[in-house]
SEFI-171235 format. One record per atom (N, C-alpha, C): residue in three letters; x, y, z. Coordinates in steps of 0.02 Angstrom, whole numbers, padded with zeros to 5 digits, always signed. Example, Ala and Ser with C-alpha at 12.3 -4.5 7.8 and 13.67 -1.06 7.14 Angstrom:
REM SEFI-171235
ALA+00660-00284+00390
ALA+00615-00225+00390
ALA+00660-00165+00390
SER+00642-00112+00354
SER+00684-00053+00357
SER+00645+00002+00394
***
This chain:
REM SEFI-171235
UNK-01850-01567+02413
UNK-01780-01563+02398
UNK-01754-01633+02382
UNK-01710-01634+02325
UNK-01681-01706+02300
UNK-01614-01692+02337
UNK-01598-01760+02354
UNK-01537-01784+02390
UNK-01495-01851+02351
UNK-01443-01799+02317
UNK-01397-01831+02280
UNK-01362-01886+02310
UNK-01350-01946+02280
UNK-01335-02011+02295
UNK-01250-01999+02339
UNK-01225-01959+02296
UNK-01144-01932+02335
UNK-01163-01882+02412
UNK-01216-01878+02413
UNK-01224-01837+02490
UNK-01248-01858+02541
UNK-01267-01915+02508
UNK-01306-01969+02574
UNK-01229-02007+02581
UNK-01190-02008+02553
UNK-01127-02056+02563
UNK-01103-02010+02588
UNK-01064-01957+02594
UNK-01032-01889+02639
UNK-01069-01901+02691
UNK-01129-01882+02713
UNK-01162-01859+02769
UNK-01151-01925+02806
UNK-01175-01995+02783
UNK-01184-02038+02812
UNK-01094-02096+02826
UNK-01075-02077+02790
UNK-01009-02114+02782
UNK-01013-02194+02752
UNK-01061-02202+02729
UNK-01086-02270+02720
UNK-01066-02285+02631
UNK-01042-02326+02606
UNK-01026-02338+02544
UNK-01053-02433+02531
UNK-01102-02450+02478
UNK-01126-02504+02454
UNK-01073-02524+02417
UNK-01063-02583+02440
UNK-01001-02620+02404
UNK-01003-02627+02339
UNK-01052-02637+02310
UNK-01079-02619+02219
UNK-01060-02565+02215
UNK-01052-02528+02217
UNK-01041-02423+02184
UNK-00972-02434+02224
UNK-00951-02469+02272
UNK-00877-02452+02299
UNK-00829-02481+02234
UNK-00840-02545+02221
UNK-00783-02571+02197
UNK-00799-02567+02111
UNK-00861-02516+02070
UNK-00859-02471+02009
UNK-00886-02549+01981
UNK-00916-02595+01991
UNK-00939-02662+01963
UNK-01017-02672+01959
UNK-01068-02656+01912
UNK-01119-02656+01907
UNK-01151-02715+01925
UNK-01216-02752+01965
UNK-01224-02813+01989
UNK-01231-02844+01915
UNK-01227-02902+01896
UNK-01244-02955+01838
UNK-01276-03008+01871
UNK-01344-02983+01871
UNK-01397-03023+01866
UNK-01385-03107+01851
UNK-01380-03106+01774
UNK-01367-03172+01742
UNK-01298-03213+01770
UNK-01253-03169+01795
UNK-01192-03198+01817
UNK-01223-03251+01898
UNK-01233-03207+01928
UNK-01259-03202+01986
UNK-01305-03291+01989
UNK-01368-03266+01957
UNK-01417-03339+01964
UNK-01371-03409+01918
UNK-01343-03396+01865
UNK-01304-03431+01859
UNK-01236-03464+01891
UNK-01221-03455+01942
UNK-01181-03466+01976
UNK-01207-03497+02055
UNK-01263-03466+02063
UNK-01330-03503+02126
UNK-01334-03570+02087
UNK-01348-03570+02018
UNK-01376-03633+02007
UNK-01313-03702+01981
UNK-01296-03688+01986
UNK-01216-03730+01975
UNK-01196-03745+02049
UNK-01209-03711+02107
UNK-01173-03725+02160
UNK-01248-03745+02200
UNK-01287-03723+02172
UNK-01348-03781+02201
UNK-01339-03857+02181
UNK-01331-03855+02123
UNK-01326-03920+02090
UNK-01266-03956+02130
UNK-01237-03935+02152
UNK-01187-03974+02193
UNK-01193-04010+02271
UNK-01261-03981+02278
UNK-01307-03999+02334
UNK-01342-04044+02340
UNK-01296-04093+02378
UNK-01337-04179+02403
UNK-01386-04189+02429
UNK-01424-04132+02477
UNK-01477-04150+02538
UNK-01489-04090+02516
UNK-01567-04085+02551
UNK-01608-04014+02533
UNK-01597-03977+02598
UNK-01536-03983+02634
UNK-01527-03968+02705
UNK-01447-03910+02662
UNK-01414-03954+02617
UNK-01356-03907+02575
UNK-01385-03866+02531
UNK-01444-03887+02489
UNK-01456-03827+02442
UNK-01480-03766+02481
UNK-01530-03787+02546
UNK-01529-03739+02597
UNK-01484-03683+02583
UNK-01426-03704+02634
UNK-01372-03681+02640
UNK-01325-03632+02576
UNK-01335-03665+02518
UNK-01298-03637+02471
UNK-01355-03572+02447
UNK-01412-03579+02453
UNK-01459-03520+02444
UNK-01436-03454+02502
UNK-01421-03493+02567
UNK-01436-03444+02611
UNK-01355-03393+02599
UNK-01284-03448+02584
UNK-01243-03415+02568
UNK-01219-03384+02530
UNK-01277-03389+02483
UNK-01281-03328+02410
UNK-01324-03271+02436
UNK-01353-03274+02491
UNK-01389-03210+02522
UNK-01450-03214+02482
UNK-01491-03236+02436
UNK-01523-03219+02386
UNK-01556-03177+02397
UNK-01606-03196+02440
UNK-01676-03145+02465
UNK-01645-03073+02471
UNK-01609-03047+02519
UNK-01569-02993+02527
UNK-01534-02975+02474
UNK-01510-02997+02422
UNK-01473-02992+02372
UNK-01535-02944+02306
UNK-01563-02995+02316
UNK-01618-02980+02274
UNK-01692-02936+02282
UNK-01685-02916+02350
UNK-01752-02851+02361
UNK-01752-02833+02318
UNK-01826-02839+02311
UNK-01838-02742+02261
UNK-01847-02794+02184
UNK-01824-02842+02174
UNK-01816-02846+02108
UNK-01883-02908+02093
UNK-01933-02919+02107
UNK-01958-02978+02105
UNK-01952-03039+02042
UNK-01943-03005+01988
UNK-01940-03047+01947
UNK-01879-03066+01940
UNK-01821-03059+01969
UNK-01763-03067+01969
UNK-01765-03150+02027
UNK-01816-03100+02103
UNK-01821-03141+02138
UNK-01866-03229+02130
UNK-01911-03228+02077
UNK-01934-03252+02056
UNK-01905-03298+02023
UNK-01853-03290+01957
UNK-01802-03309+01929
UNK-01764-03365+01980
UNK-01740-03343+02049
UNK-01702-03374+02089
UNK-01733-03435+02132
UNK-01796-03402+02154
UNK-01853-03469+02169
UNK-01852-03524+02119
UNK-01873-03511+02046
UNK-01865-03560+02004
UNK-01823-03589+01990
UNK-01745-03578+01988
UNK-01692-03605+01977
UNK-01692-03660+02043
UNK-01701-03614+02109
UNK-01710-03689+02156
UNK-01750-03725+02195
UNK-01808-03723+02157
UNK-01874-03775+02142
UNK-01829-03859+02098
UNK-01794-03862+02047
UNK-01790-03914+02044
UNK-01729-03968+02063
UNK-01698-03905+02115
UNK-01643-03944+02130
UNK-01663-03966+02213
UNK-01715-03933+02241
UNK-01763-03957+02302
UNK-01777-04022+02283
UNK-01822-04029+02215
UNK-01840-04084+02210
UNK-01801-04144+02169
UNK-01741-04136+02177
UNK-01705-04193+02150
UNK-01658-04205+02208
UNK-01645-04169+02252
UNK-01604-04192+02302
UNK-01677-04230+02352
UNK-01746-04219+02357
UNK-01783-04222+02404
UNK-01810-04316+02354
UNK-01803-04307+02307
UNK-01830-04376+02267
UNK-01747-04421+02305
UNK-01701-04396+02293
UNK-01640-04457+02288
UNK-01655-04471+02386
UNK-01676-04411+02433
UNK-01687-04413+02500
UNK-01723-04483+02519
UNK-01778-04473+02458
UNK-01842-04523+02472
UNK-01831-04587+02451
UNK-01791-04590+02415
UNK-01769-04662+02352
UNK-01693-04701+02402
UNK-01684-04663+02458
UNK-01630-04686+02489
UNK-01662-04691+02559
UNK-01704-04697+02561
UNK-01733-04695+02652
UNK-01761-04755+02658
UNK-01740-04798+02704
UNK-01734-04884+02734
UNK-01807-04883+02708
UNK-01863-04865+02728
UNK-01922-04874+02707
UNK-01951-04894+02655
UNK-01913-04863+02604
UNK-01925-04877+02535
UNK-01852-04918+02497
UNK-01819-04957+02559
UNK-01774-05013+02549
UNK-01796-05077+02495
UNK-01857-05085+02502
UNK-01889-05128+02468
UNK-01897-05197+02500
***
């Protein structure tokens, strides 16, 4: 027996904020907007942070190449906040 998407929402009372508010996800909106507010990330301790407050992983189940997409976007902002980390640490004061 198939179980229509409107009967698991009746039975269960549960409504996904995507299908609540009639707004299809945008992908491209979405990683574009991770990567602009990564870029605004001084320490690899903030881009952290700005990943974790875009939810990505959770955001993005199910989709790997989507998820994939989002790894790559912040691969090089790891390594430009982690180069300026290294280029500013007393050690390498000169």
């Amino acid at each position: 027996e198939t179980i229509e998407h409107e009967q698991v929402v009746e039975e269960t009372g549960e409504v996904i904020e995507a299908i609540q508010d009639g707004e299809p996800f945008d992908l491209d909106a979405f990683l574009s907007e991770l990567d602009v507010s990564m870029a605004a990330g001084k320490t690899h301790d903030e881009v952290i942070q700005i990943w974790d407050d875009y939810d990505v992983e959770a955001t993005l189940t199910g989709d790997d190449d989507a998820m994939q997409k989002a790894f790559d976007l912040r691969k090089p902002h790891i390594a430009r906040v982690l180069r300026a980390e290294t280029a500013n640490h007393p050690i390498n004061a000169g």
